[in-house]
C-alpha positions, 0 to 999 in steps of 0.5 A, spaced: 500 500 500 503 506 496 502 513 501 504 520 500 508 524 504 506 531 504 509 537 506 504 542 508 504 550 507 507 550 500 504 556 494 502 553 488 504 557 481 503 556 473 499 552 469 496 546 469 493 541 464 485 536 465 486 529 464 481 525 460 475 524 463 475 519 467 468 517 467 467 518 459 472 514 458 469 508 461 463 509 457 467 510 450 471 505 451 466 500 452 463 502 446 469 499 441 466 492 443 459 495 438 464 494 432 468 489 429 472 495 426 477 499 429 475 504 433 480 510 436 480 514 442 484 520 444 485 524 451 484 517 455 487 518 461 492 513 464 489 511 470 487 505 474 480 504 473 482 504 465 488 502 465 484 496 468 478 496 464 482 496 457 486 489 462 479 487 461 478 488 454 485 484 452 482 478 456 475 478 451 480 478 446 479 485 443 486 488 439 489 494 443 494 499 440 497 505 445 498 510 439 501 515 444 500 518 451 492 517 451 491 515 445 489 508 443 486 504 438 482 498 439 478 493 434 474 488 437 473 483 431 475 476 435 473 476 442 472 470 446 465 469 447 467 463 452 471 467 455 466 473 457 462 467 461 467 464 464 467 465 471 474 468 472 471 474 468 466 475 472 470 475 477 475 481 474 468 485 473 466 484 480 472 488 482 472 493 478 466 498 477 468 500 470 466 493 468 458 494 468 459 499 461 461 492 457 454 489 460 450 492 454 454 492 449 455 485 449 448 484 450 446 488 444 452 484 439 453 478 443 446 476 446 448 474 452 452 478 457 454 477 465 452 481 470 457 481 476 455 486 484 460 491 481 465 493 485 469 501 486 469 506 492 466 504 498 461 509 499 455 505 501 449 502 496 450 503 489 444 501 485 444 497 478 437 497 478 437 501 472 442 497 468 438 491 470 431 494 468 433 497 462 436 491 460 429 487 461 425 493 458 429 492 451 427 483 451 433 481 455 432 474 460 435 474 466 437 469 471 442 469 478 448 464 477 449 463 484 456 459 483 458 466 480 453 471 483 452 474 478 446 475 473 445 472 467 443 476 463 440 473 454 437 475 449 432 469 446 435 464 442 435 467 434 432 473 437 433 481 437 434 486 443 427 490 440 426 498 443 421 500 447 420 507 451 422 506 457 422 511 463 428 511 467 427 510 475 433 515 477 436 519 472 443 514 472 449 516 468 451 509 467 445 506 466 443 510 461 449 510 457 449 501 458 441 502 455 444 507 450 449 503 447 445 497 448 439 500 444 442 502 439 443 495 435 437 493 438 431 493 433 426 498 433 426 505 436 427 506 444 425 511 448 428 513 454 426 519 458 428 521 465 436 519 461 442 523 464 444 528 460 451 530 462 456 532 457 459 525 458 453 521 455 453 527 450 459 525 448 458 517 448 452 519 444 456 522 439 462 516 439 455 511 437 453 517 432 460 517 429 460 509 429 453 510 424 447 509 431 441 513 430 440 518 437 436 523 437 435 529 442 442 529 445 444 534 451 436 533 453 433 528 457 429 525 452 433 521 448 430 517 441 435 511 439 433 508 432 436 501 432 441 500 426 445 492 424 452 494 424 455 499 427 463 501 423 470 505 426 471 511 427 475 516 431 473 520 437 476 525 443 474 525 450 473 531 454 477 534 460 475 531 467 471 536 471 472 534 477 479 534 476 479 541 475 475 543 480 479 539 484 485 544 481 481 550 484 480 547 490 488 547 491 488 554 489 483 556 494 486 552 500 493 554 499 491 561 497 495 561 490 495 563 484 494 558 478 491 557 471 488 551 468 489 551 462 485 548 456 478 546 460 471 546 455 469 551 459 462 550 457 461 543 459 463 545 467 455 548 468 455 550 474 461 547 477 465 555 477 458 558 480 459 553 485 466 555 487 464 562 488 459 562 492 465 559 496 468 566 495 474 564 490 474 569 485 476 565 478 476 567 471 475 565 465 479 567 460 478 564 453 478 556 454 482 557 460 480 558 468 484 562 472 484 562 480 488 568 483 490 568 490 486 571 495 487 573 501 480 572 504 474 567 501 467 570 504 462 563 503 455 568 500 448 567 504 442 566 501 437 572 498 434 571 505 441 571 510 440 563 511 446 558 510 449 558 504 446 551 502 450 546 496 448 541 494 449 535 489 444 533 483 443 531 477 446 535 470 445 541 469 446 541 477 453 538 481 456 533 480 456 529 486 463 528 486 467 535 487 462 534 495 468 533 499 472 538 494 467 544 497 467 541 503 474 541 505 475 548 501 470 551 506 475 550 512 478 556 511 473 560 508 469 566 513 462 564 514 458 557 515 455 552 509 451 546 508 454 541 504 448 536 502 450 528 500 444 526 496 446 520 492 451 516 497 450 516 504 458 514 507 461 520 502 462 525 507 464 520 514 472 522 512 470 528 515 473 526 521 480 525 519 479 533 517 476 534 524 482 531 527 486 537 523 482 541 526 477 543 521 471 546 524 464 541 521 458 538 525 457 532 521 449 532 522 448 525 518 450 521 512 448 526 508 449 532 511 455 536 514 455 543 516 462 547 516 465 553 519 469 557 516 477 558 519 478 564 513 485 562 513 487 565 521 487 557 523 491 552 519 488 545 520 494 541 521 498 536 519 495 528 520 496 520 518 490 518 514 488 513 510 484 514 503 477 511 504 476 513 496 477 517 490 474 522 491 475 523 499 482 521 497 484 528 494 480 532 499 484 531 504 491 531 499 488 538 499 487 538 506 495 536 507 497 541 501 495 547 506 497 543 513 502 545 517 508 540 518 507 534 514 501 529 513 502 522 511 495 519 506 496 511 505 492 506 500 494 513 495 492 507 491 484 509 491 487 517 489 490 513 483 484 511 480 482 517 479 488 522 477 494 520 472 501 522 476 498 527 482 503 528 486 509 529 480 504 534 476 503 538 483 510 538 484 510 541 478 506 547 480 510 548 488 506 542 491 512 538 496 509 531 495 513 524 496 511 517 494 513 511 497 511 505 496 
């Protein structure tokens, strides 16, 4: 179990570029298996979880090619049918959340497709309901394996996935992206309404449209997929990773430094900036770049009425939930109180703890509430011994250690890698005193 140690109290300065998205590249890189043809990728990020997923593809027989950093080709024309029902392959998916995006592309082109407990961060229930059903709505048979434990999930012996409308129970990300690409060789129109419309849905529907799918109503929430035979090649660029760049500015405002972060798709962050100025940071958007300056105070707003400023994840166009622990650790040592409210996940925010244990002022009101009083910068929190519970509370409390007094050590740093390519070395970059030791 690798660790960081992190000497605290350091500025940041220059510039900085996004990885790939993470959670985009999980989804189109799962879509290669729709074609026999070769499919391109670029600006994938080299992280754990894909590095782990791609693992995953070169087992099924699907032919991968690193191009260059972050590009890769990949042609998946001979995979191993017996293999993808063998229970060592179920057993690797089991581990790794990512894996439940390959579950619709081998239902739609190979009728038969596992359907394992997923695996990931340890942050309470994680629902697949709507995977499952969405399956079940396009004509999938299921049935449980209890030696796997895992779903079998088929397509009628010489039959068809046929489209159907279909209103989805939650608003899910993933689970609209695996019905998506399980419809679009299905036959007949499907209908999802209630889909997830985050630009990284957007961005998987515009790979399958390259790829020759028929999808109408991307961005929205109404999305209409018009089943085609075969799909073929082609070529697509992954976006740059939102909450890397919101994690980026909370280095910035918790160090008090100046930075910019360069190249970001401005217009597909929605209200992530927003968000970080109610918090008092005062960031710019210069062209296609954000630029954080240093500030000496950052004054948390209130609402109209002078109640606590209240931020709070939701679906696309709201937060991602995923950028809650960065906000709150942020709000440490900014003047004024905030709410913070976990909706999705109900153990997200129990990492507060090791941040109270730095002297951070916050009242955990339940599993999904927390309250934080502001120190605006005149207490430092302090240097600690922690361990990364996932990825997202992982990076909150490297921020919290990047601006801590003395030297904080983080183990199973392995939960932070899973998300951010090379962290420490591209933050020392910028001034940051991180050492990995394995």
């Amino acid at each position: 179990m690798s660790s960081f140690i992190i000497e605290g109290g350091h500025k940041l300065s220059g510039a900085i570029h996004p990885q790939g998205a993470k959670n985009e590249a999980l989804e189109v890189i799962s879509a290669v298996l729709l074609t026999e043809e070769e499919v391109v990728i670029s600006n994938i990020p080299e992280i754990l979880d894909v590095r782990n997923l791609i693992l995953v593809l070169e087992g099924m027989g699907v032919k991968v090619r690193r191009l260059e950093k972050g590009k890769f080709s990949f042609k998946a024309d001979s995979v191993d049918r017996n293999y993808i029902l063998s229970e060592e392959f179920v057993r690797k998916c089991s581990y790794l959340r990512g894996s439940v995006m390959v579950v619709g592309p081998l239902l739609a082109r190979f009728g038969m497709a596992y359907f394992p407990k997923p695996g990931g961060d340890k942050i309470g229930r994680r629902r697949v309901d709507t995977h499952i059903q969405g399956m079940l709505n396009l004509g999938a048979a299921i049935e449980y394996d209890d030696s796997l434990r895992a779903f079998r999930l088929s397509v009628p012996e010489g039959g068809h996935l046929k489209g159907r409308y279909m209103l989805l129970d939650e608003a899910s990300v993933t689970g609209t992206a695996n019905i998506l690409m399980a419809a679009s060789l299905a036959e007949g129109e499907t209908t999802i309404y209630n889909a997830a419309c985050e630009p990284y849905v957007q961005q998987l529907c515009r790979l399958l449209c390259a790829m020759g799918a028929d999808i109408s109503g991307i961005g929205s929430n109404l999305l209409r997929i018009r089943g085609v035979r075969t799909l073929h090649g082609a070529t697509h660029s992954i976006l740059p990773d939102m909450i890397e760049i919101g994690s980026f500015i909370g280095m910035a405002a918790l160090t008090q430094s100046s930075i910019t972060i360069k190249d970001v798709s401005y217009q597909n962050l929605g209200v992530i900036p927003d968000c970080f100025r109610r918090l008092g940071v005062n960031l710019e958007q210069r062209g296609d770049d954000i630029y954080v300056p240093a500030q000496e105070h950052y004054q948390i707003e209130s609402f109209l009425d002078g109640s606590i400023m209240t931020i709070a994840d939701a679906p696309w166009p709201g937060l991602t939930p995923d950028l809650l622990s960065v906000m709150l650790v942020v709000a440490t040592q900014c003047k004024g109180s905030v709410l913070i409210h976990q909706k999705m996940f109900e153990s997200r925010l129990f990492f507060t703890d090791k941040l109270i244990d730095m002297g951070a002022q916050i009242i955990l009101c339940d599993p999904h509430r927390a309250v934080v009083i502001g120190h605006d910068h005149k207490f430092r929190l302090r240097a600690g011994k922690m361990l990364s519970p996932d990825i997202r509370a992982g990076i909150a409390l490297l921020i919290a250690a990047m601006s801590a007094k003395g030297t904080s050590t983080i183990s199973n740093v392995e939960q932070i890698d899973r998300g951010y390519e090379d962290i420490d070395i591209r933050l020392n970059a910028l001034g940051a005193r991180i050492h990995r030791e394995d």
